[in-house]
C-alpha positions as semicolon CSV with decimal commas, in nm:
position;residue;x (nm);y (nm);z (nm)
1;X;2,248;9,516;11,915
2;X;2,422;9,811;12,021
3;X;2,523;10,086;11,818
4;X;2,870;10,190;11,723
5;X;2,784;10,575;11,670
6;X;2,909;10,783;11,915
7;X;2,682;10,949;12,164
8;X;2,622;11,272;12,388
9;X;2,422;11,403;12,662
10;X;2,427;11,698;12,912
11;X;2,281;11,729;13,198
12;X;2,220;12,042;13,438
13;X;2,281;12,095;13,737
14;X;2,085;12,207;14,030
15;X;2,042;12,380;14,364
16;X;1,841;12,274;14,672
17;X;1,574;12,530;14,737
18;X;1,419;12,353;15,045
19;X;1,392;12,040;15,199
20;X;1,758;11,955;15,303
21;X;1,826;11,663;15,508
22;X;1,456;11,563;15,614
23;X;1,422;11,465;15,248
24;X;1,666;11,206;15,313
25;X;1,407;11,103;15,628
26;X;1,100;11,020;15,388
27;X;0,979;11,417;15,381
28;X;0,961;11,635;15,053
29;X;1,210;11,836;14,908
30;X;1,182;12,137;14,638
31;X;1,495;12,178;14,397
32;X;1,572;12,317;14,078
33;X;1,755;12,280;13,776
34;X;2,038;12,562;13,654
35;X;2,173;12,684;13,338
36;X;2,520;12,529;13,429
37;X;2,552;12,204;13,231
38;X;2,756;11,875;13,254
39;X;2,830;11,731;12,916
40;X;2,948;11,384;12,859
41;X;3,031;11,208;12,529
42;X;3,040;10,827;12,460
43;X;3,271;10,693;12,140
44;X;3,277;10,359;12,107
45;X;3,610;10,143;12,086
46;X;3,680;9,814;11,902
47;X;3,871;9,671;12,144
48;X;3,787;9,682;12,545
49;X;3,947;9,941;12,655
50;X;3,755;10,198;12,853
51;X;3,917;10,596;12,814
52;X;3,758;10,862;13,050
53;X;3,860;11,204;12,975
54;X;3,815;11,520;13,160
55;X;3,990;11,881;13,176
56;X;3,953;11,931;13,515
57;X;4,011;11,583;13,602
58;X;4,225;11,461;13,424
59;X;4,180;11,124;13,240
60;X;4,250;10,726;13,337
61;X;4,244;10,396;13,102
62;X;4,118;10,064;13,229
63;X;3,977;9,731;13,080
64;X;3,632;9,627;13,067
65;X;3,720;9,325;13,235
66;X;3,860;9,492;13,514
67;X;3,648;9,817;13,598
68;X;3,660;9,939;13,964
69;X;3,512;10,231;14,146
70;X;3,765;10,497;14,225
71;X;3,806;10,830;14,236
72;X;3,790;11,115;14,049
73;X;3,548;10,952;13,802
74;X;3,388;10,697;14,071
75;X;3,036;10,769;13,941
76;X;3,099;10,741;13,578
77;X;3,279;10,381;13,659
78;X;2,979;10,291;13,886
79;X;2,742;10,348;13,567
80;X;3,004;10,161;13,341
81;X;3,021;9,859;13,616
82;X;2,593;9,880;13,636
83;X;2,552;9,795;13,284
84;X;2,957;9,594;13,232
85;X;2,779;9,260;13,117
86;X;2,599;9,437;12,843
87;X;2,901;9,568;12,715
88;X;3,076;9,399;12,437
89;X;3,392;9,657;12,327
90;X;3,519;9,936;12,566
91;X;3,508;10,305;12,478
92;X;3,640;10,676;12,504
93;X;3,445;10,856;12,758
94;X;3,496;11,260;12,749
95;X;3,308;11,471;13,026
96;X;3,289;11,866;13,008
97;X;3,140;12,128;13,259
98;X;3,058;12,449;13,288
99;X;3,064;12,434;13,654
100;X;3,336;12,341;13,893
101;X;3,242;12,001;14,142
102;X;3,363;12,261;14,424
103;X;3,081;12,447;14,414
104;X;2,788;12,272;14,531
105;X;2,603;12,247;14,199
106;X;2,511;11,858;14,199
107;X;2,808;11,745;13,995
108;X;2,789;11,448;14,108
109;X;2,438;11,419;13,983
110;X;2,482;11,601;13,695
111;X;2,760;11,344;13,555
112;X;2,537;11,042;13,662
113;X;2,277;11,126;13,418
114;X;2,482;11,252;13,157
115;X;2,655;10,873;13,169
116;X;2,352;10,676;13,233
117;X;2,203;10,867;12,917
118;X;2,524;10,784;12,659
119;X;2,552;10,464;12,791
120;X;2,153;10,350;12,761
121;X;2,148;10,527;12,442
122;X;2,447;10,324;12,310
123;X;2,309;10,051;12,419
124;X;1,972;10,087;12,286
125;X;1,816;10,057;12,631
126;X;1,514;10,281;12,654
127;X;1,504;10,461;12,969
128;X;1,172;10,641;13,112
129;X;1,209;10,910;13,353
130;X;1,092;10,769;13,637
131;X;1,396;10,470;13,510
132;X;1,660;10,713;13,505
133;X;1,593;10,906;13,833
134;X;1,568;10,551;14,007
135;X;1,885;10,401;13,862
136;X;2,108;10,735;13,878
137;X;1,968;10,765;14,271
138;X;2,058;10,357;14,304
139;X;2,427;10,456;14,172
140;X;2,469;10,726;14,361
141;X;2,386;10,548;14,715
142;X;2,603;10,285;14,582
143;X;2,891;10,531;14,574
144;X;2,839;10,765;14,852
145;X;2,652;10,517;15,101
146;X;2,311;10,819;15,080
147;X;2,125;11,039;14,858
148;X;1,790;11,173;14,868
149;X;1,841;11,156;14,465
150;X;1,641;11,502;14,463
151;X;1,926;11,626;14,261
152;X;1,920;11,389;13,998
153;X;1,520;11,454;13,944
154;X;1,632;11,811;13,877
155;X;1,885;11,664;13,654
156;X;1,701;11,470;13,461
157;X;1,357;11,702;13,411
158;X;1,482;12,006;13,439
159;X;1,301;12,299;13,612
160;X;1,154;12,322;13,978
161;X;1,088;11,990;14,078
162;X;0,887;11,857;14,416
163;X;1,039;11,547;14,537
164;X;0,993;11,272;14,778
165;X;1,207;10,966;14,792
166;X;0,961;10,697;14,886
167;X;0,704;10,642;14,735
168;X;0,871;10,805;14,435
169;X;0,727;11,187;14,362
170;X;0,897;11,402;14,085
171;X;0,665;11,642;13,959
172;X;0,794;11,948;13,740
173;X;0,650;12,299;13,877
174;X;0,593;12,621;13,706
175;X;0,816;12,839;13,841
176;X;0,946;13,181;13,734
177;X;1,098;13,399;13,904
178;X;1,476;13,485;13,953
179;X;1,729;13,321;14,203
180;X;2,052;13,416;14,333
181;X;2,383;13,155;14,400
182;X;2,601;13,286;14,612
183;X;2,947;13,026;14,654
184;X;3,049;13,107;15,029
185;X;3,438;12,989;14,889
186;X;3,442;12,641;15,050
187;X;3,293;12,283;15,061
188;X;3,225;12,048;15,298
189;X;3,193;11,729;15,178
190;X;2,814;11,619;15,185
191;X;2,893;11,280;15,327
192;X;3,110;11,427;15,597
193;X;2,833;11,742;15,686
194;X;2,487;11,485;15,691
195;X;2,735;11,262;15,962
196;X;2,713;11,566;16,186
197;X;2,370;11,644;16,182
198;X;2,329;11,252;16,229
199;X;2,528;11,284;16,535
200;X;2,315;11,545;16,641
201;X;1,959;11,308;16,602
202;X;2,102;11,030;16,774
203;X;2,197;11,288;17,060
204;X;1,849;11,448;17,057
205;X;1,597;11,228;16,838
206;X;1,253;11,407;16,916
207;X;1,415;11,734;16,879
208;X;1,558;11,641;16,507
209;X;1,295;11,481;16,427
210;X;1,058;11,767;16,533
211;X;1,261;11,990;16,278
212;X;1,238;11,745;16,011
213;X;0,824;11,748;16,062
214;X;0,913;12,111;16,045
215;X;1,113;12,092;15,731
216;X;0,874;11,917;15,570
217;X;0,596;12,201;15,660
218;X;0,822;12,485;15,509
219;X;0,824;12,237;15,158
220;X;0,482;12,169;15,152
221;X;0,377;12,532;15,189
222;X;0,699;12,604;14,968
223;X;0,519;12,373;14,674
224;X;0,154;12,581;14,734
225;X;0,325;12,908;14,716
226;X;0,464;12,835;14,360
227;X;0,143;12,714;14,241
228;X;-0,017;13,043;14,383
229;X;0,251;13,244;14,260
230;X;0,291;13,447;14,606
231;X;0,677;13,445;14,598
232;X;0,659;13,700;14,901
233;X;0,498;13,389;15,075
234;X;0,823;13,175;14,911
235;X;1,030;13,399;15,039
236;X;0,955;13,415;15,393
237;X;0,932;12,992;15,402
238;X;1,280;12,995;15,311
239;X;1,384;13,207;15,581
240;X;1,174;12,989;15,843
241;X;1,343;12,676;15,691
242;X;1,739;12,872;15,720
243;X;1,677;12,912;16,103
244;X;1,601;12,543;16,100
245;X;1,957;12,491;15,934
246;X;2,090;12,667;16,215
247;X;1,921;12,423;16,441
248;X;2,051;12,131;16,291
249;X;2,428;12,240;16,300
250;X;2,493;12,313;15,941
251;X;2,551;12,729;15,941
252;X;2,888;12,879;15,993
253;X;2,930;13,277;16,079
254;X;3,030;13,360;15,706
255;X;2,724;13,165;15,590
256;X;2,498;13,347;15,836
257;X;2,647;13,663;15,732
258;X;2,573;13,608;15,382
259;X;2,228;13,537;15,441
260;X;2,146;13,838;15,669
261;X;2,309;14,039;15,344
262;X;2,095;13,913;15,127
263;X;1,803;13,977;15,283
264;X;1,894;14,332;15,316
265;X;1,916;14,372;14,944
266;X;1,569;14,562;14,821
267;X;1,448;14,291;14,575
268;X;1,527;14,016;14,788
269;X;1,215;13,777;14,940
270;X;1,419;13,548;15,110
271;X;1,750;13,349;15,158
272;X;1,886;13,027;15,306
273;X;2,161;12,779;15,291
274;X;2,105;12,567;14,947
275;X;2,212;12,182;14,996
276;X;2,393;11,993;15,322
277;X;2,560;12,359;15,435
278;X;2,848;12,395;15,644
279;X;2,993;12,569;15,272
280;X;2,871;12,556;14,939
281;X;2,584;12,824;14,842
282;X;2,342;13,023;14,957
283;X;2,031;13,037;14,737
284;X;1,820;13,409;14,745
285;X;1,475;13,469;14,600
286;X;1,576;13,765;14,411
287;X;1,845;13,962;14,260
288;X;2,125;14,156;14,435
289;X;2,267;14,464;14,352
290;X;2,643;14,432;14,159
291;X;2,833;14,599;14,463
292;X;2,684;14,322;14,698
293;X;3,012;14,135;14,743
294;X;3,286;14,406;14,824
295;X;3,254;14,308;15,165
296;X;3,313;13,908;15,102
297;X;3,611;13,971;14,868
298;X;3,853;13,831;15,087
299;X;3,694;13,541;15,206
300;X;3,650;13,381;14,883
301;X;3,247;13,475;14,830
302;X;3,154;13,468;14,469
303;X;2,824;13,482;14,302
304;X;2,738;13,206;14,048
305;X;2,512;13,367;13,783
306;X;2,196;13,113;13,680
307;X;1,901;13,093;13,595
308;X;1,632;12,829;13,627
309;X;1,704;12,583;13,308
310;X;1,393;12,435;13,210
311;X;1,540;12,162;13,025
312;X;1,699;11,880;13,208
313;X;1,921;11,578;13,020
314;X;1,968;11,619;12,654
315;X;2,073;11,328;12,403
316;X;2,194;11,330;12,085
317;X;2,422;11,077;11,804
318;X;2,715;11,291;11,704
């Protein structure tokens, strides 16, 4: 039996600290949850008509019997379509952010969870952790043909996590200390940015996959740092790991720049590109000071204030 109550879950969502692309070669990765959350809410309907809502997405109406992935709410149908022969009635789903999908904050992860969580809660399916990372990773391949799914362990534990793909590793660390998001004003889609540093590995395997090995290093010393607490030690790894970025292909001048900036700020230990690069953010261990931008006002640069949420999905009956 499912219930007919309605349902809601958030989500957060998260930034890449180290780790990117090699995690999606079998190595570790080290990303963290932010207080920017995705909320979705699940109302049941009596007859089978499925309603997804969204303010900055605007909002589509389908049948049960006839549910296809498409965009802009591909991942939310891809959950729907995972679990369409349990479902018996359709239903209004509503999704909310406090982040834009523009800005490189694992959207796409964040939603995933959010409608796995409605959707197993309505239907009374109990889902571990371990569950939920697996099957929101599974969706999200489905979709996108990859994922490392490092976002959606974020996602769904909230905090610093250390993640591997295979065998499965999502272990929550104590971290504390504060981070800066900086949105360089543009996005590259993932898919189309991880296609150009494949290019580059089939080009030059042993050198790619030398800087994957060397990835990999910067995580696991990355992971030891945090448990030492030496965030000077932190710091420095994720400047190593941002010259490897800039091996693989993924920095751009304005990116660049707004690392070297950020490392010229007094409090700041360290700064890379966050995620698959060529756009999005730029992640700094440390704060900045408030004039730090002036000279990026043009160019779209904005800062995203977050902090590190500790809590990852939330459910609740409403």
């Amino acid at each position: 039996m499912f219930s007919t109550s309605g349902f809601s879950a958030s989500a957060p969502g998260s930034l890449m600290l180290l780790g990117e692309y090699a995690v999606l070669h079998g190595k570790h990765a080290l990303t963290c949850a932010v207080n920017k959350r995705m909320t979705v809410t699940l109302v049941p309907r009596t007859d089978t008509q499925i309603e997804i809502v969204s303010s900055s997405l605007g909002q589509m109406t389908t049948d049960l019997s006839h549910l296809t992935v498409a965009a802009p709410f591909q991942f939310v149908l891809a959950t729907l379509k995972k679990y369409q022969k349990q479902l018996k009635s359709g239903c209004k789903i509503t999704i909310e952010s406090q982040f834009s999908d523009k800005v490189g904050l694992g959207s796409s992860a964040a939603v995933t969870v959010a409608t796995l969580a409605v959707l197993t809660e309505w239907l009374a399916i109990p889902l571990s952790e371990t569950d939920m990372i697996r099957q929101a990773r599974a969706i999200i391949r489905h979709v996108q043909g990859l994922g490392s799914g490092a976002d959606v362990a974020a996602c769904v534990l909230g905090g610093m996590v250390a993640y591997k793909m295979q065998p499965l590793l999502a272990e929550k660390l104590a971290f504390q200390h504060t981070l800066t998001a900086i949105y360089s004003g543009y996005k590259t889609p993932t898919v189309e940015a991880v296609k150009k540093v494949k290019e580059v590995f089939v080009a030059y395997p042993k050198v790619v996959k030398q800087l994957f090995q060397s990835i990999d290093a910067c995580v696991l010393q990355g992971i030891q740092a945090i448990r030492d607490q030496h965030w000077l030690q932190l710091g420095t790894i994720m400047n190593i790991q941002q010259g490897l970025m800039e091996a693989l292909g993924v920095s751009t001048p304005l990116l660049g720049g707004i690392v070297n900036e950020l490392r010229e700020q007094p409090a700041m230990l360290g700064a890379k590109i966050s995620g698959s690069g060529l756009g999005d953010c730029v992640v700094g261990l440390g704060p900045i000071s408030e004039h730090f931008l002036t000279q990026f006002s043009d160019q779209g640069v904005k800062q995203i204030p977050i902090e590190i949420s500790l809590q990852g999905v939330i459910r609740e009956k409403i």
